[in-house]
C-alpha positions as CSV (number, residue, x, y, z in Angstrom):
1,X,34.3,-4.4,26.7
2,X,32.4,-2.0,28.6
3,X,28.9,-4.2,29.7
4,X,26.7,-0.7,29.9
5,X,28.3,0.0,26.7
6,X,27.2,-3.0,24.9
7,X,23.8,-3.5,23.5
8,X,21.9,-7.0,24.5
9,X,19.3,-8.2,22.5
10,X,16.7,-7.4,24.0
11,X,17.5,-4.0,24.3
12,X,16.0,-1.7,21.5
13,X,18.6,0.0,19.2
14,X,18.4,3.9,19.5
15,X,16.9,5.6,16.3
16,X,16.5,8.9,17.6
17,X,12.9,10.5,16.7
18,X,11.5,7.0,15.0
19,X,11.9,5.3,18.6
20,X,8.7,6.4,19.6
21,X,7.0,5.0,15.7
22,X,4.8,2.0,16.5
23,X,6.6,-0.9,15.0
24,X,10.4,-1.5,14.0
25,X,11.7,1.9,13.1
26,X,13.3,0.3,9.7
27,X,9.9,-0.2,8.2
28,X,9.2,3.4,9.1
29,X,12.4,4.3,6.4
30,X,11.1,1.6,4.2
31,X,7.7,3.8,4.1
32,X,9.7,6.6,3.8
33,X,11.4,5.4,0.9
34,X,8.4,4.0,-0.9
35,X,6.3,7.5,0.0
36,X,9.1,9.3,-2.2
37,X,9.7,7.0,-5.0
38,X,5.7,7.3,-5.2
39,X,5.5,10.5,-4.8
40,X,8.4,11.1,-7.7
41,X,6.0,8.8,-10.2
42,X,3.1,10.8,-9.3
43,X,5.3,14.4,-9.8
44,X,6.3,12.8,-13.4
45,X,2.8,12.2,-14.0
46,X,1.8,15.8,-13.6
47,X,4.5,16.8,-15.4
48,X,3.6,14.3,-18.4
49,X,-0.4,15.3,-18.3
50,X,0.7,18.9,-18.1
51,X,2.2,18.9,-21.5
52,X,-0.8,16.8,-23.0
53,X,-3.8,17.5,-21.0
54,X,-6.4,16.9,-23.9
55,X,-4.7,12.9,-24.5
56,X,-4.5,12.2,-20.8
57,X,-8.1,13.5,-20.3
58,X,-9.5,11.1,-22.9
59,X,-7.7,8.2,-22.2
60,X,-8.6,8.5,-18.3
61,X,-12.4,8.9,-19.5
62,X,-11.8,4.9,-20.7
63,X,-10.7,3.8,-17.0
64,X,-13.3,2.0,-15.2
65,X,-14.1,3.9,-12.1
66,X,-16.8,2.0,-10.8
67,X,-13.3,-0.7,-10.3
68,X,-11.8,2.1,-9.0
69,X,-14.0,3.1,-6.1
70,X,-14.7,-0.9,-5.1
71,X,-10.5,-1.0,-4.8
72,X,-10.9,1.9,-2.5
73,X,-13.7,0.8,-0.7
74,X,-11.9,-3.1,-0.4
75,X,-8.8,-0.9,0.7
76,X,-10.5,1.1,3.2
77,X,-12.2,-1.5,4.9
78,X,-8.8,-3.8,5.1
79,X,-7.3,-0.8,6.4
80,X,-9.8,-0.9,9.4
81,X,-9.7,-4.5,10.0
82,X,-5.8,-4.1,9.7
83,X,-6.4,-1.4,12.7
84,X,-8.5,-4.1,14.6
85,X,-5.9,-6.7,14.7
86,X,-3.5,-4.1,15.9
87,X,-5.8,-3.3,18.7
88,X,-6.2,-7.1,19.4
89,X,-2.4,-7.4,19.5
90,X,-2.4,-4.8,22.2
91,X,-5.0,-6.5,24.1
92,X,-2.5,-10.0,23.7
93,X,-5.0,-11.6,22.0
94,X,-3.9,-14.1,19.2
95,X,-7.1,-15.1,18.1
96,X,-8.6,-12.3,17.2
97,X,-5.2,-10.7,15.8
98,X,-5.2,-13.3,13.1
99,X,-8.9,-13.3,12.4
100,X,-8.3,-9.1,12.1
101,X,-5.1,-9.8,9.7
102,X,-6.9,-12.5,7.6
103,X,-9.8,-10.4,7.2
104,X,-7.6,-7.4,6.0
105,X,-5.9,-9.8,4.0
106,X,-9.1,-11.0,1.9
107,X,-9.9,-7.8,0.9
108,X,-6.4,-7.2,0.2
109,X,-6.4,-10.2,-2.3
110,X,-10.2,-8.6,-3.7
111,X,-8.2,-5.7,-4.2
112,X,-6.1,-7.7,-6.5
113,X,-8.6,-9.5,-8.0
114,X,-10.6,-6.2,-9.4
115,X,-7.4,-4.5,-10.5
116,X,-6.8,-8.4,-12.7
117,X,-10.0,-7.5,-14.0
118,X,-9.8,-3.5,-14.2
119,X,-6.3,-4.7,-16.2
120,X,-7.8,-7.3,-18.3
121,X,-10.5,-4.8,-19.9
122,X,-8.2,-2.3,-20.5
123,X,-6.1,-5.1,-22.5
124,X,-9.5,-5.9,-24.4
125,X,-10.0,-2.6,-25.4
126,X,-6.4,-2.1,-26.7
127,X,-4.5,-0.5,-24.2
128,X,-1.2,-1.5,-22.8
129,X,2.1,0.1,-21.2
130,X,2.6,1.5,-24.8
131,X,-0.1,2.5,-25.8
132,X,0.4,5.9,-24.6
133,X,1.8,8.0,-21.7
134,X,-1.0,8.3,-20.1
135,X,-1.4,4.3,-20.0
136,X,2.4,3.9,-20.0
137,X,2.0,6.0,-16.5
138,X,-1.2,4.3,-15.5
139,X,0.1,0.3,-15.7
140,X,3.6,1.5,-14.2
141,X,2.1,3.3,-11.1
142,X,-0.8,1.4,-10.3
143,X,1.3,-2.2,-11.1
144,X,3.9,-0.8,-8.9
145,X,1.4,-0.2,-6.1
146,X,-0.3,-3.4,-6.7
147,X,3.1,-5.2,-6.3
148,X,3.2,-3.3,-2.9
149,X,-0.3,-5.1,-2.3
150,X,1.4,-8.8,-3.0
151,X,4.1,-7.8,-0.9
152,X,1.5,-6.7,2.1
153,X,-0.3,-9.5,2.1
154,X,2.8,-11.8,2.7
155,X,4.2,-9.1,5.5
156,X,0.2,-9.4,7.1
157,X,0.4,-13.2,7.2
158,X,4.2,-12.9,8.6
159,X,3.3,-11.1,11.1
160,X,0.0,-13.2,11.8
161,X,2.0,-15.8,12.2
162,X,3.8,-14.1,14.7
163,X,0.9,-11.8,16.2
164,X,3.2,-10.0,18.7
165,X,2.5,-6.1,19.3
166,X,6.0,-5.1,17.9
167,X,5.3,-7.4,14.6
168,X,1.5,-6.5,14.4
169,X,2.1,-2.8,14.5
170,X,5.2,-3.4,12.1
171,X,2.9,-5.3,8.9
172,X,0.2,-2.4,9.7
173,X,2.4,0.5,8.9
174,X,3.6,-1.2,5.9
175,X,-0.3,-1.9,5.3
176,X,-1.5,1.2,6.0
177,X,1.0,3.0,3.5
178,X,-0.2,0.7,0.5
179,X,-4.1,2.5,1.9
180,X,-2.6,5.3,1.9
181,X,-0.4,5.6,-1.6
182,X,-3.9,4.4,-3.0
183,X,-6.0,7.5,-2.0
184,X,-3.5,9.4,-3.5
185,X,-3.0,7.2,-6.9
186,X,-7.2,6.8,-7.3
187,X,-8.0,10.6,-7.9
188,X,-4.8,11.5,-9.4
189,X,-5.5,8.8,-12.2
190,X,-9.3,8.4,-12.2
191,X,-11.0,11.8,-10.9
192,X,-8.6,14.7,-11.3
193,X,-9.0,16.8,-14.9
């Protein structure tokens, strides 16, 4: 076999335009992926609250925004100290890389911990995945996205573990896209009429 047509490795596969993606270019398909099936729930949730704007109107007046905007704002501020940690990483500093990803990480888990409370209110006051489609849409979506948290926080303390640039700017992607899905699912379910 050819030795300069072999790959060693060390040597980074070629993916074409996601080579130059911070990170391991699969996580950038996994994103990819997750962005779509997302943005599919989200499309189906148009679609629902089109034929039924009245229902869905009233039953998102019973949401608890105030949980809402302290998940964003918990979310948001992980999402920075996420950032910081990949900046450490760059700098080659351990330390700090874990005491960025930890810090992301408890707010990731407060994130958690008001949606547990967000979910157990709505369960007080009677409403569950069948309650509706508006709440049928509501616990599917924002479950799924909250599974997408769990799953963040374990890449985060992977990768903290780790705290090499390549692994550091891989978990923050992944991090970043679970900020990012949730500016998206917050108004959609909470502000827009």
């Amino acid at each position: 076999m050819n030795a300069a047509t072999t790959q060693t490795a060390d040597a980074p596969a070629e993916w074409g335009p996601l080579s130059a993606l911070p990170g391991h270019p699969l996580m950038w398909v996994l994103i990819a992926s997750e962005l779509a099936v997302f943005g599919l729930a989200l499309l189906g949730y148009a679609g629902a609250r089109a034929q039924n704007p009245l229902a869905f109107a009233l039953e998102q007046d019973s949401l608890n925004r105030l949980a809402g905007v302290a998940n964003t704002a918990l979310l948001l501020t992980s999402g920075y100290f996420a950032a910081r940690a990949n900046q450490a990483a760059h700098a080659g500093d351990a330390t700090r890389t874990r005491l960025w990803l930890a810090a992301a990480s408890a707010l990731g888990l407060g994130f958690l911990v008001v949606k547990g409370f967000e979910y157990a209110g709505e369960f007080a006051a009677g409403h569950d995945i069948d309650s509706s489609p508006f709440f049928t849409l509501y616990f599917l979506v924002t479950g799924f996205h909250a599974l997408h948290v769990v799953l963040g926080l374990i890449i985060l303390g992977i990768v903290g573990r780790l705290a090499t640039k390549t692994a550091v700017e891989t978990g923050t992607a992944f991090w970043h896209m679970v900020d990012l899905i949730w500016l998206v699912v917050f108004p959609v379910f909470y502000l827009m009429r």
